[in-house]
N, C-alpha and C positions, 0 to 999 in steps of 0.2 A: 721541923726536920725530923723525922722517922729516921733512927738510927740503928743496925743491926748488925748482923755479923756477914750475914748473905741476902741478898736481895734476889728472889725467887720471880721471874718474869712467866707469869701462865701458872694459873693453878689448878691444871687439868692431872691427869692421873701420876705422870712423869713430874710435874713438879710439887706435888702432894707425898709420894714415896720420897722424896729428896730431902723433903721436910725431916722425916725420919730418919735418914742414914747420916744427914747432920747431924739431927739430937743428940745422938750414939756417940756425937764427937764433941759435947758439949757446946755446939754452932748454933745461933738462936738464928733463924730466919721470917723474912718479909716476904709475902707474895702479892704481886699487881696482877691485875687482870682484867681485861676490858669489860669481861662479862659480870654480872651482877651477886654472879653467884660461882661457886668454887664448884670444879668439876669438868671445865674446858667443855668438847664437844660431848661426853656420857653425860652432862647433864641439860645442855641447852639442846641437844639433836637427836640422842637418840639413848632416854634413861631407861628406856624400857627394851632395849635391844639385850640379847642374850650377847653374851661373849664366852668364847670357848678355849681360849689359851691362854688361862689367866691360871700359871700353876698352883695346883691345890684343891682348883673348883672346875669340875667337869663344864658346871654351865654357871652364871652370875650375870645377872642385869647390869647395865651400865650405871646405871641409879645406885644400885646398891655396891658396887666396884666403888663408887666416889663414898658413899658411907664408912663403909672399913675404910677406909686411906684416910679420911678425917679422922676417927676414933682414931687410927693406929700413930697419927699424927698429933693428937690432940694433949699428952701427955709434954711433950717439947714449947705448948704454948706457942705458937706460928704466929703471927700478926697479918690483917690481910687490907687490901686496899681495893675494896673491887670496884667494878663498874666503871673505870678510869685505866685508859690506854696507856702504857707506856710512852709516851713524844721522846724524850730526850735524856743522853748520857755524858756527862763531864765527867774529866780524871781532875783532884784536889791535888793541892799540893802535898796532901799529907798522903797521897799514893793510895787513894781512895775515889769511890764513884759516886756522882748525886744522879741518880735516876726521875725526873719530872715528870707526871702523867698530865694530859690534854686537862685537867681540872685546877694543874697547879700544884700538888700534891709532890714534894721534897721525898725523896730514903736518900740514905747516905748508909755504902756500908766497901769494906776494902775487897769485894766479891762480888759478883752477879753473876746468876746462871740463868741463862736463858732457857727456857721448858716452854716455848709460844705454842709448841704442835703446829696444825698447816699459817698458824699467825692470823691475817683477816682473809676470809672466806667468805664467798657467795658461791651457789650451786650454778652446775653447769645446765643451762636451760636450752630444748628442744628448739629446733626453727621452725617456730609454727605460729602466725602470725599473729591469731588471735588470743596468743597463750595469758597473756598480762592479765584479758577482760575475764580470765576466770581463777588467777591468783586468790586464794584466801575465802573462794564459791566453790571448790572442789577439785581445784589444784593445788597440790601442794609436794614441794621439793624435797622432805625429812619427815620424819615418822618421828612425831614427838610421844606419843601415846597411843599405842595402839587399841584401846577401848574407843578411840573417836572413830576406828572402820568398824565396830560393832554392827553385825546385819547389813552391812552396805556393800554394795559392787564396786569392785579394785580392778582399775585398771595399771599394771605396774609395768614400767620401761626401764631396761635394760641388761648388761649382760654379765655385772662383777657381783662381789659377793653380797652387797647391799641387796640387790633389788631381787639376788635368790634366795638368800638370809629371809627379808619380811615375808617372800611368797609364799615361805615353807613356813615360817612363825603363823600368819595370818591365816593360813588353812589348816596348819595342822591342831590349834588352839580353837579350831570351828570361831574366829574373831569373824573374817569377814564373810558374806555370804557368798558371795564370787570373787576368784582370783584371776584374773587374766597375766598373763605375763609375757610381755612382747619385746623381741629383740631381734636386732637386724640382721644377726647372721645366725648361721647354725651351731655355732661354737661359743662358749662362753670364756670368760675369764675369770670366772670365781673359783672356789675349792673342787674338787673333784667328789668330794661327797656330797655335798653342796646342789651339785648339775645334776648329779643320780640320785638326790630327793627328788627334785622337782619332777626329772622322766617320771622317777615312779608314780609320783603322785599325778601328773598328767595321766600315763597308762590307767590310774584306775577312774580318771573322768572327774580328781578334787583340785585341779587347777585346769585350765583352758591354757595351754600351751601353742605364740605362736610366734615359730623363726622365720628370720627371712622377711623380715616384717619392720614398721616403721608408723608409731602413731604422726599422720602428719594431720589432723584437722580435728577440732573441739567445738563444740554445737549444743545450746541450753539459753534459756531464756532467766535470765540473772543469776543461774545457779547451770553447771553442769550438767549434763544427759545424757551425753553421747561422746564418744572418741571414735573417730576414722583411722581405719587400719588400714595401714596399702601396702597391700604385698607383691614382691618380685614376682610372682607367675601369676597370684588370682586376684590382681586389681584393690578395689575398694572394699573394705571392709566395717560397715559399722556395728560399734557393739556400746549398746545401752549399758550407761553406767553412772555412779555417784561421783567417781573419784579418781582422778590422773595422778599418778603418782611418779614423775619421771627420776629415776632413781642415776645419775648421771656422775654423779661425784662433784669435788668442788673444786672452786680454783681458788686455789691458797695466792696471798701473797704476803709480804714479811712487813709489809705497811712502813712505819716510820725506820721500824728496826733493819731495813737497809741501807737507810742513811747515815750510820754509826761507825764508819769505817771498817766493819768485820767485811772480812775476805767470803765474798757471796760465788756459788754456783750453783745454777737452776733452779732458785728463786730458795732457796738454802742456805745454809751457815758453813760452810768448812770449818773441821775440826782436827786435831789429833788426837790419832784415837787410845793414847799412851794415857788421856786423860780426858781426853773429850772436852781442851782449851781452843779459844779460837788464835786467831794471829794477835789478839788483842790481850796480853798478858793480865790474869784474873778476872776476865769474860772468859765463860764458858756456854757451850751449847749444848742439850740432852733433849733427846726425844725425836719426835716428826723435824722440830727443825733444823735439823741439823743434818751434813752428809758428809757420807766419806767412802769408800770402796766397801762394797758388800754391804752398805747401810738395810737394816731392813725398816722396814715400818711398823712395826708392833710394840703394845705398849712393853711387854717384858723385858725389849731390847732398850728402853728409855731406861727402867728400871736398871737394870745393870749399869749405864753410862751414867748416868745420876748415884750411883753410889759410887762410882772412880774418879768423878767429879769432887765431890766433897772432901775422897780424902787427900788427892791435889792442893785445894782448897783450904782445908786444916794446916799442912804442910808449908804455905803460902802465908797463911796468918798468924802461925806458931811457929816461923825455922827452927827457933831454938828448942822446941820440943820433939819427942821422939812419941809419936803414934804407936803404942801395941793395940794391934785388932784384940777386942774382946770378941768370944760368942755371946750372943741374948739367951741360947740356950745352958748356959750355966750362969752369966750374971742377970738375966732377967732386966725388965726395960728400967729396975731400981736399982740398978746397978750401975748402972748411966749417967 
């Protein structure tokens, strides 16, 4: 039995900073995580993607976002369990939680905060029939590394910030040799600076820009070659290429973790947001999984609720103590 103060479910960015603003409380924490390695989706989807709202750092790779958060973590000594799914959560008698992963794998601690982000996910895939026979030949759903489009023709689908984000990385880094970027309508849904890269960069002829459009057919003999473009006015379009890249988003779902009694909506955790607790006294949720009015989805908004989390948390396993917030900037993390 793994015994701690807090049991950290997901140890992607939101539950990596949590690690920390426990520490700050003298709180030692566990984190679970299905994935193999610590970093949630910056490190299994996309370590190499720039991120631009991470205050402090105009721009920071997703890869290197999970590095600092381990360093800045790594002083509180965290314990991790990776590669093993959360299954199952009992309340002890002693007013405490044993959390099980699908391996068998015991924690026991009077805490857990939930940090899943979208929980288990798979990408939302185009209806294109023969899409499966070129999985893994030159389709593929996430940009794990962008050095594997090096010199190759991209074809990229669709219309949020993912699939404007790579088009703009991948040409403006001269990565890949062609960009194509197709979307079905004329209007996008990603950032506004974002859609007036790509115009610009269309207007000067460094991406192949086209709306109104719909890759529906893929064509290669054991390996990709070709994507069919059909567009609303001009029919069929074929455009020689290496690489389908349907950039579509995922569909999250919360897996075992909504069958634990927490009070779920739209495929989310309900919280209050006075602490970011669920209905389930000393469950908490932080980050993507969680909702509540005016939720946003960004990791700095996790960061904030994983710090009012904790100190909820502290309060919960110390009544009898009184928290004064220190600053780090006069007592420094050895002061702690």
């Amino acid at each position: 039995m793994i015994q701690t103060d807090i049991i950290i479910i997901g140890a992607g960015p939101v539950g990596l900073f949590t690690v920390f603003e426990a520490g700050l409380l003298k709180l030692k924490c566990h984190l679970i995580d299905s994935l193999p390695q610590a970093g949630g989706q910056c490190s299994e989807i996309y370590p190499k993607k720039p991120i631009y709202d991470i205050p402090g750092f105009p721009s920071i790779l997703a890869g290197e976002l999970i590095d600092n958060l381990m360093e800045q973590a790594a002083p509180f000594k965290p314990g991790f369990t990776l590669g093993e799914a959360a299954l199952s959560i009992e309340k002890t008698n002693e007013n405490k939680f044993i959390v099980t992963t699908v391996k068998g794998t015991k924690h026991e601690a009077p805490i857990v905060i939930i940090a899943g982000g979208l929980g288990v996910f798979e990408p939302r895939k185009p209806p294109i029939s023969n899409i499966s026979d070129f999985e893994d030949k030159g389709v593929e759903y996430i940009i794990k590394d962008p050095e594997f489009y090096r010199g190759k023709r991209c074809v990229i689908a669709g219309g949020g910030d993912s699939a404007l984000d790579w088009s703009i990385f991948l040409t403006e880094n001269k990565i890949a040799s062609e960009v194509v970027l197709v979307h079905r309508s004329s209007s996008f849904r990603g950032h506004l600076d974002s859609v007036q890269k790509v115009i610009d960069l269309a207007e000067k002829g460094e991406i192949r820009l086209i709306t109104e459009a719909e890759v529906t057919g893929l064509s290669g003999n054991d390996q990709l070659d070709k994507a069919i473009v059909t567009h609303q006015k001009d029919g069929e379009i074929a455009i020689e290429t290496d690489h389908f890249i349907p950039l579509f988003g995922l569909k999250p779902s919360l897996g075992p973790i909504a069958d634990w009694g927490l009070e779920i909506e739209k495929n989310a955790i309900k919280v209050d947001t006075l602490d970011y607790s669920t209905n389930i006294p000393g469950i908490y949720a932080v980050g993507d999984v969680n909702t509540y009015e005016n939720k946003l989805k960004l990791i700095l908004c996790g960061f904030h609720e994983g710090t009012l989390a904790v100190q909820s948390a502290f309060a919960r396993i110390h009544p009898d103590k009184k928290n004064v917030l220190k600053y780090t900037t006069v007592n420094g993390i050895q002061g702690f």
